[in-house]
N, CA and C atoms as an extended XYZ file, in Angstrom:
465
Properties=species:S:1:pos:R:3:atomname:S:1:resname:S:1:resid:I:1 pbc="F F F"
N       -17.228       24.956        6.168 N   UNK     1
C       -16.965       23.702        5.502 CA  UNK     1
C       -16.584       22.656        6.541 C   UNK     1
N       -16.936       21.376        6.556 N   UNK     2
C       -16.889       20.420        7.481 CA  UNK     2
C       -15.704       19.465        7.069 C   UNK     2
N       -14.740       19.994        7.570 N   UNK     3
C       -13.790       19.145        6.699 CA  UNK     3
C       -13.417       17.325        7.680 C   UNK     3
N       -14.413       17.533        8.343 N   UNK     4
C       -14.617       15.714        8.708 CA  UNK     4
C       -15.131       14.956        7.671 C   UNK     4
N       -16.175       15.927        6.257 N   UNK     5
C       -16.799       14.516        5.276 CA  UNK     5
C       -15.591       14.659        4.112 C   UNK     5
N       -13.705       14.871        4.661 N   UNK     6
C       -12.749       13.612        4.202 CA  UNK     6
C       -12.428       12.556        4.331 C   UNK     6
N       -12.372       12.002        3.747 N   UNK     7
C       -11.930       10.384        3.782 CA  UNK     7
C       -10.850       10.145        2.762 C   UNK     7
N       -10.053        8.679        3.334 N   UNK     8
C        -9.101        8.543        2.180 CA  UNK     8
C        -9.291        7.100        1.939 C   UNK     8
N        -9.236        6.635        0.698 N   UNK     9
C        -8.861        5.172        0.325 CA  UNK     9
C        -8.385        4.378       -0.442 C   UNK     9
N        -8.034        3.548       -0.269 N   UNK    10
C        -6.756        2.990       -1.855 CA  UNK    10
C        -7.102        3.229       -2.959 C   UNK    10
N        -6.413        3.511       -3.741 N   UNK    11
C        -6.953        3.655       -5.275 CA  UNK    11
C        -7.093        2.251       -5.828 C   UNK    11
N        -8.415        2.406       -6.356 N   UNK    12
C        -8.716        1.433       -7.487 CA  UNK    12
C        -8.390        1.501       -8.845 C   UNK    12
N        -8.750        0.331      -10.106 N   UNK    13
C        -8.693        0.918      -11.190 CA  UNK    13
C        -9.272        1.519      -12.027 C   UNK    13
N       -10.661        2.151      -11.056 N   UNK    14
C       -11.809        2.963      -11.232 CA  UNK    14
C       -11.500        4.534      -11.005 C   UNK    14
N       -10.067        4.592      -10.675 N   UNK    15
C        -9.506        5.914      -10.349 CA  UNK    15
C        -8.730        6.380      -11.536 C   UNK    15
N        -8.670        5.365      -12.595 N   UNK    16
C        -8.042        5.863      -13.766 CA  UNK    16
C        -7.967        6.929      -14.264 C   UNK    16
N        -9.215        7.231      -14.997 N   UNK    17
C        -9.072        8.467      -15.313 CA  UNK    17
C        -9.373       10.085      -14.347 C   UNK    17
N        -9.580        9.548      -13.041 N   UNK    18
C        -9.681       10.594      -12.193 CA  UNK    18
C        -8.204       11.030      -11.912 C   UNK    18
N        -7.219       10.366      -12.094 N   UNK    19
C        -6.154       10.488      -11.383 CA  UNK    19
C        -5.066       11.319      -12.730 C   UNK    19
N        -5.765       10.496      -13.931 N   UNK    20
C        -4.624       11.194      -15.196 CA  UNK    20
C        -5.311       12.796      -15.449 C   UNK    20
N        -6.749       12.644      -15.128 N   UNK    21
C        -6.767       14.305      -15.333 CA  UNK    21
C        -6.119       15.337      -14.077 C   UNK    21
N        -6.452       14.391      -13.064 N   UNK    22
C        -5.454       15.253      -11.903 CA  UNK    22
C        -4.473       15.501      -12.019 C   UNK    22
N        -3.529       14.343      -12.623 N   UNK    23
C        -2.562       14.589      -12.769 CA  UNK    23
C        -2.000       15.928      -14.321 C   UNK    23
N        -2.658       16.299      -15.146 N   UNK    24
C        -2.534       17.109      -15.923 CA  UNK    24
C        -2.862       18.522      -15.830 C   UNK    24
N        -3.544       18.793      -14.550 N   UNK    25
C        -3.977       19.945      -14.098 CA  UNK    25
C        -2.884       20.605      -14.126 C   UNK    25
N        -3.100       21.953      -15.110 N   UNK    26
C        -1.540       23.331      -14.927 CA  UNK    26
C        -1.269       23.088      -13.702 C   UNK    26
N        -1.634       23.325      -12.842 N   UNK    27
C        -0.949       23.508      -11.446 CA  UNK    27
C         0.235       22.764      -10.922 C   UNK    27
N        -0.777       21.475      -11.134 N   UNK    28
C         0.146       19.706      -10.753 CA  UNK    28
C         0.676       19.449      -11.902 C   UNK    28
N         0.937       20.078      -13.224 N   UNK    29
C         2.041       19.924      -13.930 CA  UNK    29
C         3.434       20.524      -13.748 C   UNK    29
N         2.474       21.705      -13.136 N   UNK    30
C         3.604       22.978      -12.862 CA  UNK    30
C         4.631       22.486      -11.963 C   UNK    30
N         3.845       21.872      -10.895 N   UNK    31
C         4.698       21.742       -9.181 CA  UNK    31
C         5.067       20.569       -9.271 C   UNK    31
N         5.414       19.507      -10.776 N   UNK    32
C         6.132       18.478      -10.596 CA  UNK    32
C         7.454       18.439      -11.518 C   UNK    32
N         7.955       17.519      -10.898 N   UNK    33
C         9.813       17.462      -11.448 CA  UNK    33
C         9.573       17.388      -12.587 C   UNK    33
N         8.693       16.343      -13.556 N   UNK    34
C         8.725       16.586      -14.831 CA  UNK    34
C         7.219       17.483      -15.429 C   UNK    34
N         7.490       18.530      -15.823 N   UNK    35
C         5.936       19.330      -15.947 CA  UNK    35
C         5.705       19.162      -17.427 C   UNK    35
N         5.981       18.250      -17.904 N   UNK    36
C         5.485       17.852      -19.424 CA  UNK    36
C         4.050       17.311      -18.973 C   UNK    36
N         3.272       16.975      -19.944 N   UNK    37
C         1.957       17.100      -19.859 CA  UNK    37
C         1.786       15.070      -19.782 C   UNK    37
N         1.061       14.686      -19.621 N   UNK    38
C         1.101       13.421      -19.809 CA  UNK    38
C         0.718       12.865      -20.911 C   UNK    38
N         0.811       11.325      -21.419 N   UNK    39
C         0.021       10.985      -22.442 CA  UNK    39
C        -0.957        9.990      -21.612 C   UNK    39
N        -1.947        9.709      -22.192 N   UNK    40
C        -2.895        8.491      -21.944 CA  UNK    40
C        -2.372        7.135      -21.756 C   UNK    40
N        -1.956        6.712      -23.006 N   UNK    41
C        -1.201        5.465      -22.829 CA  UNK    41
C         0.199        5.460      -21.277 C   UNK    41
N         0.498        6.362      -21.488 N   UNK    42
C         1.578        6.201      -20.534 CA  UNK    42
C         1.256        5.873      -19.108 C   UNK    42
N         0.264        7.000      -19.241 N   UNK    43
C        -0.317        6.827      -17.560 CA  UNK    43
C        -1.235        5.863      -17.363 C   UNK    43
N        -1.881        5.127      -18.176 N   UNK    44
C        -2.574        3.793      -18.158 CA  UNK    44
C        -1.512        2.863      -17.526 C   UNK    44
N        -0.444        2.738      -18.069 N   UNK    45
C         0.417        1.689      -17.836 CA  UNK    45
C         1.337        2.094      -16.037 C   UNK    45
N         1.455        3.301      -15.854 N   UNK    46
C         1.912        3.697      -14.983 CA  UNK    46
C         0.956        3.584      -13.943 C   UNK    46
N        -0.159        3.737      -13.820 N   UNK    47
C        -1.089        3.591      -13.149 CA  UNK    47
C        -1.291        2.194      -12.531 C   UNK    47
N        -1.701        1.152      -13.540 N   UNK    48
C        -1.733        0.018      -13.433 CA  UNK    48
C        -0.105       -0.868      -12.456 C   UNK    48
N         0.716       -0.090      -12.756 N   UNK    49
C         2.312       -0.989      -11.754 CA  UNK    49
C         1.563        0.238      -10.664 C   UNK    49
N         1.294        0.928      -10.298 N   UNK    50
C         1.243        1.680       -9.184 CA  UNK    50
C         0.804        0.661       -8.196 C   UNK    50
N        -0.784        0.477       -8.861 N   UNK    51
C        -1.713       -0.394       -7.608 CA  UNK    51
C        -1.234       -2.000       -7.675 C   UNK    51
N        -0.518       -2.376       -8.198 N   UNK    52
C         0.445       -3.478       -8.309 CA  UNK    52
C         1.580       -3.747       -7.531 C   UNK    52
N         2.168       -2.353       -7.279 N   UNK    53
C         4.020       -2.604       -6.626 CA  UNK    53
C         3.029       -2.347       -5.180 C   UNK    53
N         3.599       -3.805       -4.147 N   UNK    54
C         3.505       -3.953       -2.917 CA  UNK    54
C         3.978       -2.702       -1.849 C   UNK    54
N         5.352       -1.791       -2.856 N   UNK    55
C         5.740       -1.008       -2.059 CA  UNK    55
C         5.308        0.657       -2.398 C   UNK    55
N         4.541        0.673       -3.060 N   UNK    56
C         3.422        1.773       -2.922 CA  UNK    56
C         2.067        1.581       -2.448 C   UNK    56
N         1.706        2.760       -1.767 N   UNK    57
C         0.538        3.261       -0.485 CA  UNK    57
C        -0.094        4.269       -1.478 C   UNK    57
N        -1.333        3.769       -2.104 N   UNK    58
C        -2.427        4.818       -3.011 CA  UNK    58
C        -3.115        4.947       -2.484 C   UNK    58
N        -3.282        6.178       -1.900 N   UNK    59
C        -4.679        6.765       -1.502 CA  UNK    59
C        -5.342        8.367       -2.824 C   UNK    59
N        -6.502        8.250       -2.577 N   UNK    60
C        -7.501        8.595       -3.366 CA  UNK    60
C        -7.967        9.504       -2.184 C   UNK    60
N        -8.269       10.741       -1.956 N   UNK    61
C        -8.829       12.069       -0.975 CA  UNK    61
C       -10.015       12.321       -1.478 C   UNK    61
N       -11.550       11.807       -0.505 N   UNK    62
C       -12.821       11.627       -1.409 CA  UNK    62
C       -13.177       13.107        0.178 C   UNK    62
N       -13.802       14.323       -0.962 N   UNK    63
C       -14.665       15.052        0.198 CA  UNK    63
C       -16.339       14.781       -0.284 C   UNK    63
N       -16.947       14.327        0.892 N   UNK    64
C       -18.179       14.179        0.552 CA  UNK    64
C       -18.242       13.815       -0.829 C   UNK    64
N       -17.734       12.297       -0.587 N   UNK    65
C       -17.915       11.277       -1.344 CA  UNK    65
C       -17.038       11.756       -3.137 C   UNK    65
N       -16.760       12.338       -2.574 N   UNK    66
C       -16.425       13.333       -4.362 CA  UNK    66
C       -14.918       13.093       -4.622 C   UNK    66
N       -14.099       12.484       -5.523 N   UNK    67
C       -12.618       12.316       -5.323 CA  UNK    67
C       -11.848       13.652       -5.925 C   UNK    67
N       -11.357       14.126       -4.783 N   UNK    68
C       -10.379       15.526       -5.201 CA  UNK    68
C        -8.970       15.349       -4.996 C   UNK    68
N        -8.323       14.348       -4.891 N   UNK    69
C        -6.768       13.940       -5.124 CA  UNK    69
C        -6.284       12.721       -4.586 C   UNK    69
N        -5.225       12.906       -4.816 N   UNK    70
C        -4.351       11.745       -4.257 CA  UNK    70
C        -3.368       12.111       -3.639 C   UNK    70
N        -2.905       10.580       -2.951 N   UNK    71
C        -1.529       10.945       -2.443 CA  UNK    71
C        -0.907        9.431       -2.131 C   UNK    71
N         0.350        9.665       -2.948 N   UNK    72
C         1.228        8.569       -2.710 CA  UNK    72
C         2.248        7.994       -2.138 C   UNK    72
N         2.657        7.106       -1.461 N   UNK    73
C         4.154        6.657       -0.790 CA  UNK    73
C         4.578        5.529       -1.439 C   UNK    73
N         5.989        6.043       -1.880 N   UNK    74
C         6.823        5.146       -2.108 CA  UNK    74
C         7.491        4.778       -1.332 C   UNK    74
N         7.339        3.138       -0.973 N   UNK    75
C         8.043        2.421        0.451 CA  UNK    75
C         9.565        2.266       -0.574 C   UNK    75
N        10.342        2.755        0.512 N   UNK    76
C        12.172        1.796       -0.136 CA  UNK    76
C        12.842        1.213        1.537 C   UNK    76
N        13.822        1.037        1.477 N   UNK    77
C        14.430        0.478        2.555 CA  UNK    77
C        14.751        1.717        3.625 C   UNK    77
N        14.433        3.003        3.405 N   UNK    78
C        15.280        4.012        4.209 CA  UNK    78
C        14.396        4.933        4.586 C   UNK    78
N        13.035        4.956        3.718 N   UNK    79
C        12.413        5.815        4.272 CA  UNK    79
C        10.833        5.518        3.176 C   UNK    79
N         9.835        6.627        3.491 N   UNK    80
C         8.872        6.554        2.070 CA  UNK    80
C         8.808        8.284        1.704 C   UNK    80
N         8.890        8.413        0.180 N   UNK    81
C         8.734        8.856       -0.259 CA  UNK    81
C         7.275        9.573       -0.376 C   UNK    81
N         6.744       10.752        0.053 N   UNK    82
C         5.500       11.094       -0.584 CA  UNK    82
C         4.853       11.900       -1.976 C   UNK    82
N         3.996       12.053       -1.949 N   UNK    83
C         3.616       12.915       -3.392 CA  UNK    83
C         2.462       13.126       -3.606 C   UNK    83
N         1.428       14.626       -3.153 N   UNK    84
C         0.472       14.277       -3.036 CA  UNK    84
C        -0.049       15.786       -4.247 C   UNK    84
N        -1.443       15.255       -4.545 N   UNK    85
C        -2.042       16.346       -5.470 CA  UNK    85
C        -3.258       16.446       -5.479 C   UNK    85
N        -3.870       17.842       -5.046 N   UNK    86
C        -5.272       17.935       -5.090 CA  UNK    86
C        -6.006       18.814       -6.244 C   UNK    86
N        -6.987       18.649       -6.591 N   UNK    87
C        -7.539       19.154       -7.276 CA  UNK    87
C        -7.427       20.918       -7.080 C   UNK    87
N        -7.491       21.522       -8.505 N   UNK    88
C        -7.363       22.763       -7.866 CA  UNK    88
C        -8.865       23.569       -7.539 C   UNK    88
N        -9.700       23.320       -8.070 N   UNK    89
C       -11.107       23.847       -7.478 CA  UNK    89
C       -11.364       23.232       -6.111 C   UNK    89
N       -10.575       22.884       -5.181 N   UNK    90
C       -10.731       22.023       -3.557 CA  UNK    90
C        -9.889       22.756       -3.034 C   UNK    90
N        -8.758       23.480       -3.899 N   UNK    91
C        -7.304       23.888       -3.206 CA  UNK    91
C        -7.864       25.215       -2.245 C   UNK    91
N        -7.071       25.157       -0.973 N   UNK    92
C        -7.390       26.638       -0.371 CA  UNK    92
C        -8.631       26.679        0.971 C   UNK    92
N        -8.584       25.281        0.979 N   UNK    93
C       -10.266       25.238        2.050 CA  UNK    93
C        -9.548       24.191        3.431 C   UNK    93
N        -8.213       23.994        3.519 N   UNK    94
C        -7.686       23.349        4.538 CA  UNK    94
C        -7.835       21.525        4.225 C   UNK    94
N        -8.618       21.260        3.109 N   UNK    95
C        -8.751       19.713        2.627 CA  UNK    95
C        -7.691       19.018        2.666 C   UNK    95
N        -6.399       19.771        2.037 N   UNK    96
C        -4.898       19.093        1.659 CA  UNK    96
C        -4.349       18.752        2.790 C   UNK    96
N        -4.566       19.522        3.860 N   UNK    97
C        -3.555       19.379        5.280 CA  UNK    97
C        -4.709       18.425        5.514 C   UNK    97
N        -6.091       18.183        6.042 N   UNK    98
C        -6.376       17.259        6.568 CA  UNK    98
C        -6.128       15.822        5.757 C   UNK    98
N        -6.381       15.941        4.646 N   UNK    99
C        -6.081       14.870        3.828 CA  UNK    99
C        -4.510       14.109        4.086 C   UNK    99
N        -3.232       14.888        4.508 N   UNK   100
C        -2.034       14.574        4.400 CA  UNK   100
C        -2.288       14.181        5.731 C   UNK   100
N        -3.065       14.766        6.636 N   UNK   101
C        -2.760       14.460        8.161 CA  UNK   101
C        -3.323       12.910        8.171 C   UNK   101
N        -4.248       12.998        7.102 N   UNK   102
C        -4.861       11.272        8.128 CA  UNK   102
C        -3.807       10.289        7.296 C   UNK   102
N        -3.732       10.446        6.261 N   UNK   103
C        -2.409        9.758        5.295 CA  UNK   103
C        -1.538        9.133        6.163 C   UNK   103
N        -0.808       10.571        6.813 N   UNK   104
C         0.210        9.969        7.188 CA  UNK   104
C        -0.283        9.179        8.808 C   UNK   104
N        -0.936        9.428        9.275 N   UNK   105
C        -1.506        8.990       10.440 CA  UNK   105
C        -1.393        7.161       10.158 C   UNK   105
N        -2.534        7.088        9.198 N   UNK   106
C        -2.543        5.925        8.162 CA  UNK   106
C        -1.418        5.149        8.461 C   UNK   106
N        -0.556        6.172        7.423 N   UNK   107
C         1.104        5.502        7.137 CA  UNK   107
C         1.848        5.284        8.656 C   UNK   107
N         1.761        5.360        9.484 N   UNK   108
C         2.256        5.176       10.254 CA  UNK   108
C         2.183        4.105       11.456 C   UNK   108
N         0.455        3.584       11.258 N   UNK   109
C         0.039        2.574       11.710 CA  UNK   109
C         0.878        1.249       11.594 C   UNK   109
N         1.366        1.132       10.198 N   UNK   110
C         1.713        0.056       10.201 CA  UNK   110
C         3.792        0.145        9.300 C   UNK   110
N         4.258        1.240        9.375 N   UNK   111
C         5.345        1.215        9.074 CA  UNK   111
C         6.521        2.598        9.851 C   UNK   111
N         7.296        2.196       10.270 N   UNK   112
C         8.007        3.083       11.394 CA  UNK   112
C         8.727        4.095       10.322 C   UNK   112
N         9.165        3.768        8.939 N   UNK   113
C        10.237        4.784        8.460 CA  UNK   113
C         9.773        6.350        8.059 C   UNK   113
N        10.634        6.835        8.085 N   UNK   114
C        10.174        8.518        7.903 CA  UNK   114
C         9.624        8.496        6.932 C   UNK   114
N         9.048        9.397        6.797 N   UNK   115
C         8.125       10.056        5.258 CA  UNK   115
C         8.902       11.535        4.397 C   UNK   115
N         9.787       11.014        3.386 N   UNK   116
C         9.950       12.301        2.845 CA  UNK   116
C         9.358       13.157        2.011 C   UNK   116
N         9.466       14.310        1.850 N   UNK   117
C         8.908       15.131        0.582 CA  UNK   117
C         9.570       16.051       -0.122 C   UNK   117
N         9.682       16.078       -1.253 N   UNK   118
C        10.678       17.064       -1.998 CA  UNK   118
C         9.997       17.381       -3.215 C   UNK   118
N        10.153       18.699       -2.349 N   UNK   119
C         9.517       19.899       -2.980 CA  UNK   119
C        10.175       20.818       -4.017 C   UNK   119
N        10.036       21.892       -5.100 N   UNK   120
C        10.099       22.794       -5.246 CA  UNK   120
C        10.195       23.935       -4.893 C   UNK   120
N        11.532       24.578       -4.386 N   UNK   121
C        11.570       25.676       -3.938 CA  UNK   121
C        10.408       26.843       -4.180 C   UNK   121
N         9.858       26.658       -5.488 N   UNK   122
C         9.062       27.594       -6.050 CA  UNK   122
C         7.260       27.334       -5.197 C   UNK   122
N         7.165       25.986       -5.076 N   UNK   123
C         5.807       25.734       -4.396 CA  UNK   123
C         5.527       26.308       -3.178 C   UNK   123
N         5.311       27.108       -3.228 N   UNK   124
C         5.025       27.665       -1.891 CA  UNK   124
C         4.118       27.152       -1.135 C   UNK   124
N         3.000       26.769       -1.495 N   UNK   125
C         1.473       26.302       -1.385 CA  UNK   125
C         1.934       24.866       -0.539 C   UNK   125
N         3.292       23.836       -1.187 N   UNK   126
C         3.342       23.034       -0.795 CA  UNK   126
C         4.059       23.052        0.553 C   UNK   126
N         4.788       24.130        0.279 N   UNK   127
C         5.518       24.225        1.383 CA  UNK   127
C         5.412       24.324        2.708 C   UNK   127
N         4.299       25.561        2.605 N   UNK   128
C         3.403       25.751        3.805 CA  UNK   128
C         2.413       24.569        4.195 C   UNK   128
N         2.095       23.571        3.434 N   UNK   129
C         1.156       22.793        3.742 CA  UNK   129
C         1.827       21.905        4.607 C   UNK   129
N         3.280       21.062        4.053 N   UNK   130
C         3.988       20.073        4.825 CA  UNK   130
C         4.775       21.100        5.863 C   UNK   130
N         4.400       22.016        6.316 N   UNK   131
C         5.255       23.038        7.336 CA  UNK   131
C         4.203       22.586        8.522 C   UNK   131
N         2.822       23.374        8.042 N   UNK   132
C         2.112       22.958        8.622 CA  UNK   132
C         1.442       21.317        9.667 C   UNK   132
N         1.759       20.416        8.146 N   UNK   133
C         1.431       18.961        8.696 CA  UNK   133
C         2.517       18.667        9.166 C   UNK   133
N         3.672       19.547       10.102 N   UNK   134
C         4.639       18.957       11.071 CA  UNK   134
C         6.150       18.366       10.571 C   UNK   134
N         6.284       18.144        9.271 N   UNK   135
C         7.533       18.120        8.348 CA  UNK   135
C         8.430       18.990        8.826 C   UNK   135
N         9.637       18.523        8.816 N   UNK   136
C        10.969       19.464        8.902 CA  UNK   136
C        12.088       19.594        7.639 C   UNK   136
N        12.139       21.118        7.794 N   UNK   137
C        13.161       20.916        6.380 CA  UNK   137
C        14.355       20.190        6.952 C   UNK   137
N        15.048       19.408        6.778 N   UNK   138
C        16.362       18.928        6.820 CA  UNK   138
C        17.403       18.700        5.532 C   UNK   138
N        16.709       19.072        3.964 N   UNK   139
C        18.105       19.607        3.210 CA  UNK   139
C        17.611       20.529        2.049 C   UNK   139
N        18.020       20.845        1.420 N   UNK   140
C        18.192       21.346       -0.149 CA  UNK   140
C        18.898       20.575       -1.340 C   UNK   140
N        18.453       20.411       -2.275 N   UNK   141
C        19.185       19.668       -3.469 CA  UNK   141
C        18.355       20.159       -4.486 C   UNK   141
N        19.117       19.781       -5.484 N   UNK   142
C        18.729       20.290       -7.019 CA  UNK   142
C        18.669       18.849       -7.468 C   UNK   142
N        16.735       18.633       -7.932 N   UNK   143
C        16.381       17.507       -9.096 CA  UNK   143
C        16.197       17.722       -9.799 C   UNK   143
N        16.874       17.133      -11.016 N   UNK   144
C        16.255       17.695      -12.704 CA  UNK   144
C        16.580       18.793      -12.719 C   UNK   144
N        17.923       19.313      -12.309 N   UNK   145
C        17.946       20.719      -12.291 CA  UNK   145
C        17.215       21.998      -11.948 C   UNK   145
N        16.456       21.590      -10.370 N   UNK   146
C        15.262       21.918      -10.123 CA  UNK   146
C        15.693       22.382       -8.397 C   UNK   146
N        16.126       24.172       -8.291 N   UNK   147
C        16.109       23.892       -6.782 CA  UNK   147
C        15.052       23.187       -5.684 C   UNK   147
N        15.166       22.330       -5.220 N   UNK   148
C        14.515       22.046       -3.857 CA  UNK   148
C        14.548       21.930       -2.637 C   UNK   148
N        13.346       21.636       -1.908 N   UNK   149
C        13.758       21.336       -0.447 CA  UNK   149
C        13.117       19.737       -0.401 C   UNK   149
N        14.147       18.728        1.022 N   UNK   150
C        13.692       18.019        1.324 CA  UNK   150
C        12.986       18.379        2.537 C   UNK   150
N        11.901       17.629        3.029 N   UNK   151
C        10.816       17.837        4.316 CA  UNK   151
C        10.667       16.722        4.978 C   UNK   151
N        10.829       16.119        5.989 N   UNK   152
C        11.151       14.981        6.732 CA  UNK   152
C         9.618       14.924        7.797 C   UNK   152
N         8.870       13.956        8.316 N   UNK   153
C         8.482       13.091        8.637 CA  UNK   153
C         8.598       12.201        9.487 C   UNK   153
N         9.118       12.581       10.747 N   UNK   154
C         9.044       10.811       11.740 CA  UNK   154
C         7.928       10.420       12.804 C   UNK   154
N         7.918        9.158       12.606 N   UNK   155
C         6.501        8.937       13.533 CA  UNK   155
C         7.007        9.386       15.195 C   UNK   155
């Protein structure tokens, strides 16, 4: 597999419904803080402030031209937040790590603050992936009543 025909690029509002079924996939329901299922309306509207707020970074993970996830940063004053999700028929072929690698590569061009990620103790999949793309654990906390780890990021 040639994992050079990845590419990443802002999400449009042509990513709509690519992004709410991604986002409903068991998997990526499973491995998020809230694993309730989504509604339509909701994520229409959520979608729409996404590619709107100046301080989110949407990228869209196209392999050979084909869109198999996303991944997002939330800019705040202290650091950005990430959050990324791939399709699960893509999962397992090294796509996610290259996909996070150029991301953050990306992200870094033009903003100095760390990149965090907080994970699920239980994700393993994720774990190893941001282990891999060079992240350091630096804490543990419970969200939503949810053990986790934080994974740190500096350029």
């Amino acid at each position: 597999m040639n994992k050079n025909s990845l590419d990443i690029r802002r999400a449009t509002k042509d990513d709509l419904k690519f992004v709410f079924k991604l986002s409903n996939e068991n998997s990526v329901r499973e491995n998020s803080f809230n694993s309730k299922p989504i509604q339509y309306e909701n994520h229409n509207e959520w979608f729409f402030n996404q590619l709107q707020d100046k301080n989110i970074l949407f990228y869209i993970l196209e392999f050979k031209k084909i869109s198999i996830g996303q991944i997002r940063y939330n800019l705040n004053e202290n650091n950005a937040i990430i959050g990324i999700s791939i399709s699960e028929k893509f999962r397992g072929q090294g796509l996610a790590l290259r996909g996070l690698e150029i991301s953050t590569n990306e992200y870094f061009k033009t903003n100095e603050l760390p990149i965090y990620a907080y994970i699920k103790k239980t994700n393993e999949g994720s774990i190893q992936l941001f282990k891999k793309a060079g992240f350091k654990l630096i804490d543990e906390e419970i969200i939503n009543g949810i053990d986790s780890f934080i994974y740190r990021l500096k350029k």
